[in-house]
C-alpha positions as CSV (number, residue, x, y, z in Angstrom):
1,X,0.0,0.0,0.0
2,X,3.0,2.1,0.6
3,X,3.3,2.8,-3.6
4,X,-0.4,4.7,-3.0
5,X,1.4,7.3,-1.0
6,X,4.9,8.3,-2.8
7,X,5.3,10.8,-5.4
8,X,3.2,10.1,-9.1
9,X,6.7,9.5,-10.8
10,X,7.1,5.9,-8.9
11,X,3.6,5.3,-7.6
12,X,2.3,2.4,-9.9
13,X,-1.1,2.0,-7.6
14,X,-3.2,4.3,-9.4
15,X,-2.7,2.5,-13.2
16,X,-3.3,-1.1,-11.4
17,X,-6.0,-0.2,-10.5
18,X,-7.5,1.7,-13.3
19,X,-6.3,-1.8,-15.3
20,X,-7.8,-3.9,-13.1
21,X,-11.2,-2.0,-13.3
22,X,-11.0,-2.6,-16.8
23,X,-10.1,-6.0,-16.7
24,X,-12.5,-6.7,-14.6
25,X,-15.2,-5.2,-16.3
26,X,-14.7,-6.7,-19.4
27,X,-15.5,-10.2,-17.7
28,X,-19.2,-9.3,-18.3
29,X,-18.6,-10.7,-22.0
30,X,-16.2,-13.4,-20.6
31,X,-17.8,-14.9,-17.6
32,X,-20.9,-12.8,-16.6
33,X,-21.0,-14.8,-13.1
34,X,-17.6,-14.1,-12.0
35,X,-18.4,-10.2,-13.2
36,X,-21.1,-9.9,-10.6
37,X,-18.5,-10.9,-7.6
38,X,-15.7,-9.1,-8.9
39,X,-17.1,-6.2,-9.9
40,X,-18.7,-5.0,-6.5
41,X,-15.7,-6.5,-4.8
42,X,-12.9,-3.9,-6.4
43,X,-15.9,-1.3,-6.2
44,X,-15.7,-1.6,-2.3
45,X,-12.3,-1.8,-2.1
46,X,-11.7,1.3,-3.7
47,X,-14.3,3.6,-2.0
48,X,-13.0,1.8,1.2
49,X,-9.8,2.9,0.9
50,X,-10.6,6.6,-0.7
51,X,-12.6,6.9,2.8
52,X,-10.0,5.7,5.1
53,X,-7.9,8.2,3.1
54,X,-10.3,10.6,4.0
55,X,-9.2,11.9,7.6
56,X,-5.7,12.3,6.5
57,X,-5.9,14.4,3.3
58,X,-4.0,18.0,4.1
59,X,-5.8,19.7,1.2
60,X,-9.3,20.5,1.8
61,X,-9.3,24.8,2.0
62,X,-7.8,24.6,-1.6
63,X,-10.7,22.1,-2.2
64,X,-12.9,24.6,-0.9
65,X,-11.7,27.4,-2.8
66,X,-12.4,25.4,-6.0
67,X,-15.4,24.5,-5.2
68,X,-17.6,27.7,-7.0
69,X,-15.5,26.9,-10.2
70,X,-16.2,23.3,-9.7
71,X,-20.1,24.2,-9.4
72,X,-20.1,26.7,-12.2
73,X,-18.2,24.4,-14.7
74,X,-20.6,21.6,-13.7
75,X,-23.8,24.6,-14.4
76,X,-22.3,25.2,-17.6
77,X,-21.6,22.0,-19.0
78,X,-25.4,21.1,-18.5
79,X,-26.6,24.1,-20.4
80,X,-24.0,23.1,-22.8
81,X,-25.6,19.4,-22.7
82,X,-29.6,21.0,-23.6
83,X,-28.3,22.6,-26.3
84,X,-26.7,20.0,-27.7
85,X,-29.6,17.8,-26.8
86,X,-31.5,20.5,-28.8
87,X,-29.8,20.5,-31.6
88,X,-29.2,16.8,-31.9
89,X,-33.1,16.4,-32.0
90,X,-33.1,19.4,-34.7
91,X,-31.1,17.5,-37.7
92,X,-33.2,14.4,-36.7
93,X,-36.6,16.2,-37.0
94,X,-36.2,18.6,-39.8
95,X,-35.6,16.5,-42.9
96,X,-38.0,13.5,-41.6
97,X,-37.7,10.0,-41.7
98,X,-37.6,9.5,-44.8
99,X,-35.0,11.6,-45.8
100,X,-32.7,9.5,-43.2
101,X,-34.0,6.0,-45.1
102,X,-33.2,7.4,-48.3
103,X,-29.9,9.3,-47.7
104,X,-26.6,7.0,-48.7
105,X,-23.9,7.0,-46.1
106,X,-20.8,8.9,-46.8
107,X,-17.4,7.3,-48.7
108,X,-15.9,6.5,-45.3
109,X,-12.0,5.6,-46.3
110,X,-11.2,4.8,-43.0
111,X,-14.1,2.0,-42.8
112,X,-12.5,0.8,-46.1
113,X,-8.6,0.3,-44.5
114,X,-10.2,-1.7,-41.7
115,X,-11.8,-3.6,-43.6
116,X,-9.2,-4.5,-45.7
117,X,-7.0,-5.2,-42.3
118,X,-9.0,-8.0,-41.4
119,X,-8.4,-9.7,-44.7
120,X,-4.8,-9.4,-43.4
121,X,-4.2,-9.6,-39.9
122,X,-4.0,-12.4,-38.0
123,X,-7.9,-13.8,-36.8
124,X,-6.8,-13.4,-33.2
125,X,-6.0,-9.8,-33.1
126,X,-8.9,-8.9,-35.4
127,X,-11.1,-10.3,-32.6
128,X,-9.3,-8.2,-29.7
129,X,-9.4,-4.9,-32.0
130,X,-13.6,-6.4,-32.7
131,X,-13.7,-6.7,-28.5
132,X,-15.7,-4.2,-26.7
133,X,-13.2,-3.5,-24.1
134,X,-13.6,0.2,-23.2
135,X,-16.9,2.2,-23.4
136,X,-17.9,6.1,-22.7
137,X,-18.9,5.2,-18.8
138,X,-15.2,3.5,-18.6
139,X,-13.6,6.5,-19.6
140,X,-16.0,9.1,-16.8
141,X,-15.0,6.4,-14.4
142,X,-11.4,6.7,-15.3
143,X,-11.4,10.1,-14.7
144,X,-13.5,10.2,-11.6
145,X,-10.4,7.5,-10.2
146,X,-8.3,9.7,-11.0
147,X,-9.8,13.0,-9.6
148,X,-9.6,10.6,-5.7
149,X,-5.9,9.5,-6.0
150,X,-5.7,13.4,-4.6
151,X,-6.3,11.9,-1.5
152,X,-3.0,9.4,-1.6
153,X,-1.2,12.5,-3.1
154,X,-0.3,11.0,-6.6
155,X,-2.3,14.1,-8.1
156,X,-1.9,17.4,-7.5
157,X,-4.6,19.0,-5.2
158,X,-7.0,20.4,-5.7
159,X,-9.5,17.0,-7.2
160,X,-12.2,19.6,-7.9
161,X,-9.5,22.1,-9.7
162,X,-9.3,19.1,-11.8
163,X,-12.8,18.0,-12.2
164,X,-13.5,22.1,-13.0
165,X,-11.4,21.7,-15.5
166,X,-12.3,18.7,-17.1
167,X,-16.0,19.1,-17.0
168,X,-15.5,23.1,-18.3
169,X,-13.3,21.5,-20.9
170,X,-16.0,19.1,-22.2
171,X,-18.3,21.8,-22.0
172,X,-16.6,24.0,-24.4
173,X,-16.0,20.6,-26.3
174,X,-19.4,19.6,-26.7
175,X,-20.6,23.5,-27.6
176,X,-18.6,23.4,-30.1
177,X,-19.6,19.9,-30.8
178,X,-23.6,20.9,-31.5
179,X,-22.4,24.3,-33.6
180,X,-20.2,22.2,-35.7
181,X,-23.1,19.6,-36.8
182,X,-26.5,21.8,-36.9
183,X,-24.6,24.1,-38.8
184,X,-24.4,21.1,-41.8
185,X,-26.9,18.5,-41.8
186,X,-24.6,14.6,-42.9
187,X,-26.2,11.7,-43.1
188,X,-25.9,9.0,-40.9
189,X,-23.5,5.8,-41.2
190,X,-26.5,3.6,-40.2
191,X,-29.6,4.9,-42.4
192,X,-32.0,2.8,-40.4
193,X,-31.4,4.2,-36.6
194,X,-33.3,7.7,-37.2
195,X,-36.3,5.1,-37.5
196,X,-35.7,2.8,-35.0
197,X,-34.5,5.4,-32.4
198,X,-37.3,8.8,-33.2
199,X,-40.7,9.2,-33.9
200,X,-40.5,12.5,-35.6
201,X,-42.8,13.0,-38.8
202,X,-41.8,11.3,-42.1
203,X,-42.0,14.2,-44.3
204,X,-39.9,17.5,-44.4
205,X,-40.1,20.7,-42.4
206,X,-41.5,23.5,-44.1
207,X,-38.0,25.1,-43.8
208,X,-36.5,22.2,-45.3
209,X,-39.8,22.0,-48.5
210,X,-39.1,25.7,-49.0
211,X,-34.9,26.3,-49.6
212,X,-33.7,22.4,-49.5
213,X,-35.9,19.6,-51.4
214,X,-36.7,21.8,-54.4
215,X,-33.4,21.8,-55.2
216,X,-31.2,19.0,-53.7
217,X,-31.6,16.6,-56.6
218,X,-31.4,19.0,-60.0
219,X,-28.5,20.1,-60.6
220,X,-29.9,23.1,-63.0
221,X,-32.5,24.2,-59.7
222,X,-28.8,24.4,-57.6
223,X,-27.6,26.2,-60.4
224,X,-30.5,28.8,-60.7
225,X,-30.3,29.3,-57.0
226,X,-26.9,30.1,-56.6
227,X,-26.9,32.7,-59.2
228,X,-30.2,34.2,-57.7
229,X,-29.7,33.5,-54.1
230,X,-33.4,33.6,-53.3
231,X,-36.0,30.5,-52.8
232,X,-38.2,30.9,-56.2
233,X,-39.6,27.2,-56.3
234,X,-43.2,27.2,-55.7
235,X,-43.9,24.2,-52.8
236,X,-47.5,25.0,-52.5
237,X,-49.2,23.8,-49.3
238,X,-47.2,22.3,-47.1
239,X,-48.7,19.4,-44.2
240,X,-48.6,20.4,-40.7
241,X,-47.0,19.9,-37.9
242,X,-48.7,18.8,-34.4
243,X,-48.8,21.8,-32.2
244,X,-49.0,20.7,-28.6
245,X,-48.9,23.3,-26.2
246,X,-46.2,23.9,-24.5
247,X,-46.6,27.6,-22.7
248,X,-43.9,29.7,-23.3
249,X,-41.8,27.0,-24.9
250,X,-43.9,26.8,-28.0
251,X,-41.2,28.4,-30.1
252,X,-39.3,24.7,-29.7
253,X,-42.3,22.9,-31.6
254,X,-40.7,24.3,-34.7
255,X,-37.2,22.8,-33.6
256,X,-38.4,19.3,-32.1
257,X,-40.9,18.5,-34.7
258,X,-43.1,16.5,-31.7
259,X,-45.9,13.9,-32.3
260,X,-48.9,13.1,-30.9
261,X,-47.5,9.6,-28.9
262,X,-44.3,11.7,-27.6
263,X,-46.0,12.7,-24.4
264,X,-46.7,16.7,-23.5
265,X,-43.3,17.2,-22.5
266,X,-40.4,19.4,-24.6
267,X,-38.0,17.7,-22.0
268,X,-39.1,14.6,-22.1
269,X,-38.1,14.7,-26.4
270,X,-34.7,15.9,-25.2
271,X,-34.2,12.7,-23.3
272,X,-35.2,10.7,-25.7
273,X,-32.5,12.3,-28.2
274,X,-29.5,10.3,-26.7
275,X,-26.4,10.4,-29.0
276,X,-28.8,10.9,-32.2
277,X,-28.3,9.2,-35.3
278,X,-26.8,11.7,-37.9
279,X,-23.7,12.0,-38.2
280,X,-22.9,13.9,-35.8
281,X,-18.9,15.7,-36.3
282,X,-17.3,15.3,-34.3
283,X,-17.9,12.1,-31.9
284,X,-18.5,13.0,-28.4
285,X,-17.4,9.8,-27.3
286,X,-14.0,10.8,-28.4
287,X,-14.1,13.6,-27.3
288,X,-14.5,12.2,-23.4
289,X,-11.8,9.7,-24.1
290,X,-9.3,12.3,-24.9
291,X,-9.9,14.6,-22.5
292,X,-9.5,12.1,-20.3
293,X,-6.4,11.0,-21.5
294,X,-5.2,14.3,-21.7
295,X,-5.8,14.7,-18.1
296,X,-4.4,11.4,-16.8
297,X,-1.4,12.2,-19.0
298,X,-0.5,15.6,-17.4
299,X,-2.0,14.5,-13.8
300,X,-0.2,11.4,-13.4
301,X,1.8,10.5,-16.2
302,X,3.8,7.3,-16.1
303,X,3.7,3.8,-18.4
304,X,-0.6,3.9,-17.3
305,X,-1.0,7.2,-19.5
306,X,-0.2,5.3,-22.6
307,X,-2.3,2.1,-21.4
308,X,-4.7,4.8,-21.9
309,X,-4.2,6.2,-25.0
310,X,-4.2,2.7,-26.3
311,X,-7.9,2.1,-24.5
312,X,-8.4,5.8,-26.8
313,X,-7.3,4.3,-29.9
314,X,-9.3,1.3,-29.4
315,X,-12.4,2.7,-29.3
316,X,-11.3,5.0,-32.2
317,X,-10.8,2.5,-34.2
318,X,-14.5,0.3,-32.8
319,X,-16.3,3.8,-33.4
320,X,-15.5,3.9,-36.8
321,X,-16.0,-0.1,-37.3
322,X,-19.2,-0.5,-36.0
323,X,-20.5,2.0,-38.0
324,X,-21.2,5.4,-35.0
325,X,-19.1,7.6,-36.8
326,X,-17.3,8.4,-39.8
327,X,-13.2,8.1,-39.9
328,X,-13.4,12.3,-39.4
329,X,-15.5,12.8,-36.4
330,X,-13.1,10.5,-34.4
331,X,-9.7,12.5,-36.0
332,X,-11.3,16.2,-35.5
333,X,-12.2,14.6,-31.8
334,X,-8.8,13.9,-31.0
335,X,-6.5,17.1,-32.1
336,X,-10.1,19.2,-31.1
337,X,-9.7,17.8,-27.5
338,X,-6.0,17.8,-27.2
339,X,-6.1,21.5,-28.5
340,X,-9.0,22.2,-25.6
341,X,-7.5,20.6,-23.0
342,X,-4.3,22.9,-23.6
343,X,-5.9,26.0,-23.8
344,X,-7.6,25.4,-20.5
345,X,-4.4,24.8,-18.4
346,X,-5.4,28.3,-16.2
347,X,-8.3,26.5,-14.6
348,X,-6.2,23.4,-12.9
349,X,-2.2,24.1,-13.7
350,X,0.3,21.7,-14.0
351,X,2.8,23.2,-11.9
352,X,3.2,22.7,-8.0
353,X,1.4,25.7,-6.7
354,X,2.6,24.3,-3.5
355,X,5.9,24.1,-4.1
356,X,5.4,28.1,-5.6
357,X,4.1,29.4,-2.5
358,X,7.1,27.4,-0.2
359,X,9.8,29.1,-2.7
360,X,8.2,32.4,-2.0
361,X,8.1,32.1,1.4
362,X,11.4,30.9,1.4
363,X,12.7,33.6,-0.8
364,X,11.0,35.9,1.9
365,X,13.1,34.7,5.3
366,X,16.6,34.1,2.9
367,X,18.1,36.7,4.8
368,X,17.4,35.6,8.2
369,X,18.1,32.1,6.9
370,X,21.4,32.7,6.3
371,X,22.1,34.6,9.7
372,X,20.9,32.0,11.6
373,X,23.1,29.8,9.5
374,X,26.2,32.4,10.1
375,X,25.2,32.7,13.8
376,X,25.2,27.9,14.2
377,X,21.9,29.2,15.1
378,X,20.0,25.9,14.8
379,X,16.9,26.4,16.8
380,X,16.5,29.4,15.0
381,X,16.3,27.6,11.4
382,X,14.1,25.3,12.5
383,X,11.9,28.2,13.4
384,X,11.9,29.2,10.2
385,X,12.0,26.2,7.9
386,X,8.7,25.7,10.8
387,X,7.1,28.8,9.7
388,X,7.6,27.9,5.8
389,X,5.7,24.5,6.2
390,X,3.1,26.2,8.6
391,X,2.5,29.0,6.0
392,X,2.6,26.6,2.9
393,X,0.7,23.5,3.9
394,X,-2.7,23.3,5.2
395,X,-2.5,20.5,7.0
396,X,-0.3,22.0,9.7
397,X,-3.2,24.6,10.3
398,X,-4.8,22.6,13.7
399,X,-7.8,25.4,13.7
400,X,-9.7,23.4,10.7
401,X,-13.2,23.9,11.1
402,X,-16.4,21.8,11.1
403,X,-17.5,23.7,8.3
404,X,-14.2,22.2,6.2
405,X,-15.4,18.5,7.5
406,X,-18.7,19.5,6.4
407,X,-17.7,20.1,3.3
408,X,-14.7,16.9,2.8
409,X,-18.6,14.9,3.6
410,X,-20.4,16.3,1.2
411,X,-17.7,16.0,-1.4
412,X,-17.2,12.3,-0.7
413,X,-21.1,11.9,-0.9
414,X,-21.2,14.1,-4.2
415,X,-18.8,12.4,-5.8
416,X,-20.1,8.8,-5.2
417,X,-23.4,10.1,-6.5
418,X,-21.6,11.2,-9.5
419,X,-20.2,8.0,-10.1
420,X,-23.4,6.1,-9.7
421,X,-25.0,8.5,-12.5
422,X,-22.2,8.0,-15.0
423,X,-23.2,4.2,-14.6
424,X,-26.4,4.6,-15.5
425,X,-26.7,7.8,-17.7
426,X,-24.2,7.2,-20.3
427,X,-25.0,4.6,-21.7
428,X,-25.5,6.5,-25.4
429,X,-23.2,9.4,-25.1
């Protein structure tokens, strides 16, 4: 147990176990039966030993202090998560069900190499690249593992600097995400989900009857309306939509397209959207799995950052295999999340803040250091290499309050609910 506690260059305790949940999780297509007892089993152990931890953790006023940036990257991302929600629902609805039927899937070269690979490769390590070894839910609870090794000091403190970061990160990420694909409605890689999966209307929008199917299959129409740039096909009437009422969130019909067996909820259509069926650019699964590679690369680093980027490249490559996405939503997902997770480094820094604030203070007494060094003054430097650690570390501060306990509870319990919603919520992205 000692490895839990030393510095994150020579810990190893942290990437066994975030192995070993894997591995252990992947028994449900093995041996379902020895899944249910193991699975519980490493559960326990961990949150056992993340509370025993609990007492002795030294960091809790820095936790405090991030905890409004913690809350307000957590408000944001789920405003982020509507609109996307939104939006998704949007490129569904507008074109109608039989557009999505109709519509061909895109060339997809990256489809094609893989493919070809497993005309060529040997049968055994076509299967493991086939093998659904890592999901979206593995990669949150990566993460989340990784936010509580603060408490065995392998990462830097503050956990909810780091979960701040990550979740305004993915925020930003998935923002960007739902501006990218409204803005240019692709067709899906699996033509029969949209009909599976919604029950929007069959025909188009008016929006999409007025400036899109008049023109989408003649190439003279294109032609006219580019050197016009105005809508001059006549449509005539147009069918209906339903209009249920929806108080002053009727301006949404026109968005979610609802029917009549939907329910009278606008939220419970947003739901229902899940990780739609277009295609989407870029994949939001990727984008989870890089950001958390990102941040178990700078956090911890070591030989478990690149067992994760292979887990990332893994379900790349199964993404784009089984059809989710195209080959480009997974490429833009990667250098789009690397290139986020960079630009957000002011939120949860690399550096030792600690370490900063002891070479301060340190710079501060160098004077009367160095005379009480002259002077064989030993109490005297003890004094003040005391007063560095006292100023520096919060541990040493023996006034911590009840309201700091209250708060290291309600994190714990926070957290743990967290975790148990990631289980069951993330199932589809």
């Amino acid at each position: 147990m000692r490895r839990w506690f030393s510095p994150p260059k020579t810990t190893a305790g942290l990437g066994l176990a975030a192995i070993s949940y894997v591995a252990v999780d992947y028994l449900r297509h093995l041996s379902p039966t020895w899944h249910e007892r193991l699975q519980p089993a490493l559960w326990s152990i961990l949150a056992l030993i993340a509370i025993y931890r609990v007492p002795f953790y030294k960091h809790w006023s820095s936790e405090f202090r991030a905890a409004i940036p913690f809350v307000a990257s957590m408000l944001f991302m789920l405003a982020c998560l509507l609109f996307e929600a939104l939006s998704v629902r949007f490129v569904t609805a507008v074109l109608g069900l039989d557009w999505h039927s109709d519509a061909s899937p895109l060339p997809d070269t990256g489809q094609w190499l893989l493919l070809s690979l497993n005309e060529k490769l040997p049968e055994t390590l076509v299967e493991i690249l086939r093998a659904r070894i890592i999901g979206l839910h593995h990669f949150l609870m990566l993460f989340m593992m990784l936010a509580f090794s603060v408490l065995f000091n392998s990462v830097e403190a503050p956990g909810l600097g780091l979960g701040a970061r990550y979740m305004f990160t993915m925020a930003i990420g998935r923002l960007l995400r739902a501006i990218t694909f409204v803005s240019t409605i692709l067709p899906s890689a699996r033509p029969w989900c949209a009909a599976a999966r919604f029950r929007v209307p069959t025909y188009p929008h008016h929006w999409a009857q007025k400036y899109y199917v008049p023109y989408a299959s003649d190439a003279d129409a294109i032609r006219q309306i580019i050197k016009w740039d105005i809508a001059y096909a006549d449509t005539g009437e147009h069918l209906s939509d339903y209009q249920p009422d929806w108080g002053s969130m009727n301006f949404l019909i026109n968005f979610l397209r609802p029917t009549p067996g939907e329910g009278a909820s606008w939220f419970s259509l947003l739901k229902k959207a899940g990780g739609g069926c277009n295609d989407l650019l870029y994949s939001g699964h990727m984008l989870v799995a890089v950001l958390t590679a990102m941040a178990w690369m700078e956090a911890y680093g070591g030989y478990s950052s690149a067992f994760i980027w292979l887990l990332v490249m893994h379900s790349a490559q199964r993404e784009i295999r089984e059809r989710h996405h195209y080959t480009v939503d997974c490429v833009v997902a990667i250098y789009v999340g690397i290139l986020l997770w960079k630009m957000t480094g002011f939120i949860w820094p690399a550096k030792d803040s600690l370490r900063s604030r002891r070479l301060a203070k340190l710079d501060r007494i160098q004077g009367r250091l160095i005379q009480a060094a002259k002077d064989s003054d030993m109490d005297e430097v003890r004094e003040l290499l005391k007063e560095v650690e006292l100023g520096t570390q919060e541990s040493r501060n023996k006034g911590q309050s009840k309201h700091l306990w209250l708060f290291s509870c309600a994190i714990i319990f926070s957290a743990l609910t967290i975790v148990l919603l990631a289980f069951t919520l993330t199932s589809d992205g």
